[in-house]
N, C-alpha and C positions, 0 to 999 in steps of 0.2 A: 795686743801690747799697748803700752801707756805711751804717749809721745805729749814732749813737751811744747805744747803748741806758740812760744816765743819764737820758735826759726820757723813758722807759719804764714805766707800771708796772710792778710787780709780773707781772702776768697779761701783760701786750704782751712782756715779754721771754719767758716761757716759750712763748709760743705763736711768738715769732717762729724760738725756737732750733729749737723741733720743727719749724716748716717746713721748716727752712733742713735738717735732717736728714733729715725723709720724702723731699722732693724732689730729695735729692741720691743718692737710689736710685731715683728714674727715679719718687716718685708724683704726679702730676699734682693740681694743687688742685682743688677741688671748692665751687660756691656755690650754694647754695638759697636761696631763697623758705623766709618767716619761718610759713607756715602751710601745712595738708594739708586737705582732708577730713576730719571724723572719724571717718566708717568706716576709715579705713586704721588708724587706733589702736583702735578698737573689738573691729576684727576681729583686734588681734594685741594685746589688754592683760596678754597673759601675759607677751609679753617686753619690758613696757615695766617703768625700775624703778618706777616710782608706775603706777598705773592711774588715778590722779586727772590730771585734762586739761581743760585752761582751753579754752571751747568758748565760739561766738558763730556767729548765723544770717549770713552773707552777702547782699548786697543781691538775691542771684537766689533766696532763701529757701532755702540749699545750706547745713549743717549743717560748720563749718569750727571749725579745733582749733589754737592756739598750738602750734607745734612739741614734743613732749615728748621730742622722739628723733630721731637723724641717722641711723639706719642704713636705717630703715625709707621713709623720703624716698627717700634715695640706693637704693634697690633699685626701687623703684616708679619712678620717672623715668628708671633707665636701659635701656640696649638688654642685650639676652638674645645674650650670645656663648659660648656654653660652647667652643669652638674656641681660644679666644682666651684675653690674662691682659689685663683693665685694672687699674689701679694708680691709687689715688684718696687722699688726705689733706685734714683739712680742719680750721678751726677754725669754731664756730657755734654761735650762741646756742641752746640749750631751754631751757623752760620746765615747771618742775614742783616738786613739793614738794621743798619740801631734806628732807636726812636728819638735817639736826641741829635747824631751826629750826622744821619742822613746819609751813609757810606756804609759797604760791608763791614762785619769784625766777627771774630771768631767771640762768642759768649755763653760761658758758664751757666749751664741749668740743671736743678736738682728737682726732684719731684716725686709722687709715687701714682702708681697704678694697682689700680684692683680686678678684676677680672673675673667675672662667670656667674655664680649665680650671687646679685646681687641683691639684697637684703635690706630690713631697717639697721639690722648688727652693723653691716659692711658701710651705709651711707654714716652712718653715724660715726664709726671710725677714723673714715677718710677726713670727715669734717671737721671731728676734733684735734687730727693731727693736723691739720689746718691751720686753726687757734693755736696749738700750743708751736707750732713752728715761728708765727708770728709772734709770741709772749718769746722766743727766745733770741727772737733779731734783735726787738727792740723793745722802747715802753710806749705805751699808749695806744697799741695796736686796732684796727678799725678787721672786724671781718664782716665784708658788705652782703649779704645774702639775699638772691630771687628765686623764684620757683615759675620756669617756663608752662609749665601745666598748668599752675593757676593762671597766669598770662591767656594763655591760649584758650582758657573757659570763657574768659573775660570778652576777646576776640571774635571768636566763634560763633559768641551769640548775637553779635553783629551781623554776620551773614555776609560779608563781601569777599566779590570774587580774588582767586591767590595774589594776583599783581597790585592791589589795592590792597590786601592786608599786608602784603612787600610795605609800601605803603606807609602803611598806618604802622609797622612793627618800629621801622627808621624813626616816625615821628616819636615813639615811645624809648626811643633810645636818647633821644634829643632831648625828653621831654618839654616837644613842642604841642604842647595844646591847645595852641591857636590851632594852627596846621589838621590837629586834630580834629577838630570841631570842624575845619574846612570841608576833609577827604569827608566824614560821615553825613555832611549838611547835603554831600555832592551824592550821595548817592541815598539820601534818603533815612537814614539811620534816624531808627526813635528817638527823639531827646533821650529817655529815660538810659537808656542803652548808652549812648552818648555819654551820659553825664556818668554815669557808673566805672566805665571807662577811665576816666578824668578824674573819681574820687580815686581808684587804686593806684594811678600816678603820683597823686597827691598826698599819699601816705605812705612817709620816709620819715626814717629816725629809728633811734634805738627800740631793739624787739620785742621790750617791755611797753612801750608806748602805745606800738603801732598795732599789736598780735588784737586789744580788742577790738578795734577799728575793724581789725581787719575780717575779723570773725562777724560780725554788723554782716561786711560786704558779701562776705560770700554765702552765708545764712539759705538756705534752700537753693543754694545752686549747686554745680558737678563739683565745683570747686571745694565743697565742705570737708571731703575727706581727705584732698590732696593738703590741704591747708592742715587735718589733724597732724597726719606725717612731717608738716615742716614746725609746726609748735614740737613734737616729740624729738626732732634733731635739734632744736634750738637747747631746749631743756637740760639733753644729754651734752651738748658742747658748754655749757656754762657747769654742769656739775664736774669736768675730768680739772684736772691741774694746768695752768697757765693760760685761765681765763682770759680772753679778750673781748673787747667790748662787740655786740653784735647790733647789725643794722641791716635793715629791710627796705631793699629799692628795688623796685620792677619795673623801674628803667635798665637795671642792667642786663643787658637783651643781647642773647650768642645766638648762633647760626640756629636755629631751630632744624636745618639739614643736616646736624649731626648732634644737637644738643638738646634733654630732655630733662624734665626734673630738675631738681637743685641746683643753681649756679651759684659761685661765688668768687670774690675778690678779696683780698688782703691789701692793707696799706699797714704804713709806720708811721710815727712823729718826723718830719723832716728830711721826707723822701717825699718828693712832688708826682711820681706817679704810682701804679701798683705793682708790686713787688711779690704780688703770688694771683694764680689764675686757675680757678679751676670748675669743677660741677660731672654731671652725668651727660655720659653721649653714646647710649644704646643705639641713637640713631646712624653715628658713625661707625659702631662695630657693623651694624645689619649694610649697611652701605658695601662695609670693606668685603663682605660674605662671610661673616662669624655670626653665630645666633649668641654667643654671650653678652653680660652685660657689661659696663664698665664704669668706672667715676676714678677718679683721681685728680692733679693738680700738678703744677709746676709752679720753682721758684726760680726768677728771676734775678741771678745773682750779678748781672750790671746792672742793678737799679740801688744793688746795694753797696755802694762802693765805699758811699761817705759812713756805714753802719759798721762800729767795730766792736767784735764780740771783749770782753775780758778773758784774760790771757790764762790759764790753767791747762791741769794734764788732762787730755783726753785720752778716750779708750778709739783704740781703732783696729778697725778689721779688714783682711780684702775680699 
């Protein structure tokens, strides 16, 4: 049905537009239950953003947790098809500290998930509804993109033990290259190894700048083909509708215990932090015991409070 989205807040119309967008690529909506277990966040409070988690005993004396995360629900409750793609979007309440206000609050998140055998089709998909989620928040939208595997070529060829590349991953988050230069001086690391390290930090900015650079860097290493596959998703995300602008930093460094491949970040004009989060984390299904794949993304709908869509009919569905 059409609803006039003027008796809408704020929050109901964005979350109805993103519906009305996921599901009209084929993603199925998605409804949980407002609580889990808490070992299921216990067991995974690396990749929750707060580790802080509003928790109460259940009448069968069973240790249960306000939801603080949709993805981790949504992988535990579904069936295991690696064969297969399911296609999932959702909006729904967690709970957990804000990041500005430093106390609990219940907060609005919409997102999508993909599931099972995941593909260039499927990453490229995820990605572009990515972009165009961002092209309909706002204007002048930033989608920040890394790729953990080229990371981890870069890494590896260093050769330092896991606590030390712990390590050296933080300082690449920070992009501390002082610090960096430290940890590898301290255990010996080639200059040349070293400095290669410090040039793929050094190359940020739009995908068009950075992609020959970056092709230089990885040139006879493992990295060459990981690197084709992220030119062929950059390529596909600028050709669909509601182009945003795309940028390359690998500084932006997720849990590698559950994240693999592509990561990315959304920002808007005049919203101070990011407002969508997402990438591939194969490593978080194989953890949870699913052999499927996955990628998806979440939007953060209190970051968007001061962003108001224009007012017309929308189509909606339940």
């Amino acid at each position: 049905m059409r609803l006039d989205d003027s008796v809408l807040s704020n929050t109901e119309r964005i979350i109805f537009t993103l519906r009305a967008l996921y599901q009209s690529c084929g993603y199925e909506r998605y409804r949980m239950r407002r609580f889990e277990e808490y070992e299921l966040y216990s067991r995974n409070k690396d990749f929750l953003v707060s580790d802080q988690v509003i928790v109460f005993t259940d009448t069968n004396g069973k240790l249960m947790a306000l939801k603080p995360d949709v993805t981790l629900s949504i992988i535990k409750n579904s069936r295991d098809n690696p064969d297969s793609v399911r296609k999932l979007c959702y909006n729904e309440s967690v709970y957990r500290v804000s990041e500005r206000g430093g106390t609990f609050h219940e907060i609005m998140q919409a997102g999508v998930e993909c599931f099972g055998r995941i593909e260039e089709k499927e990453l490229a998909e995820v990605l572009c509804l990515a972009g165009e989620t961002l092209a309909l928040l706002g204007k002048n939208a930033v989608l920040v993109l890394s790729d953990l595997d080229i990371l981890h070529c870069f890494l590896d060829e260093i050769g330092l033990l896991p606590e030390e590349k712990q390590k050296l991953l933080r300082c690449v988050g920070e992009k501390n290259l002082h610090e960096i230069k430290s940890i590898c001086d301290t255990w010996n690391v080639p200059a040349e190894k070293t400095e290669r390290l410090k040039k793929l930090l050094s190359l940020y900015g739009e995908s068009e700048k950075v992609l020959p650079e970056l092709e230089k860097l990885c040139a006879g290493t493992a990295a060459g083909e990981t690197l084709n596959q992220m030119k062929t998703l950059i390529s596909r995300l600028k050709e669909r509708r509601g182009t945003v602008r795309t940028e390359i930093d690998f500084s932006l460094v997720s849990d590698g215990n559950y994240y693999n491949g592509i990561v990315f970040k959304g920002y808007l004009e005049g919203v101070p932090e990011r407002v969508l989060s997402g990438g591939r984390y194969d490593r978080l299904m194989e953890k949870m015991g699913k052999k499927a794949k996955a990628i998806g993304f979440a939007v953060y709908l209190d970051a968007l409070e001061r962003i108001a869509l224009p007012e017309k009919s929308i189509e909606v569905s339940d």
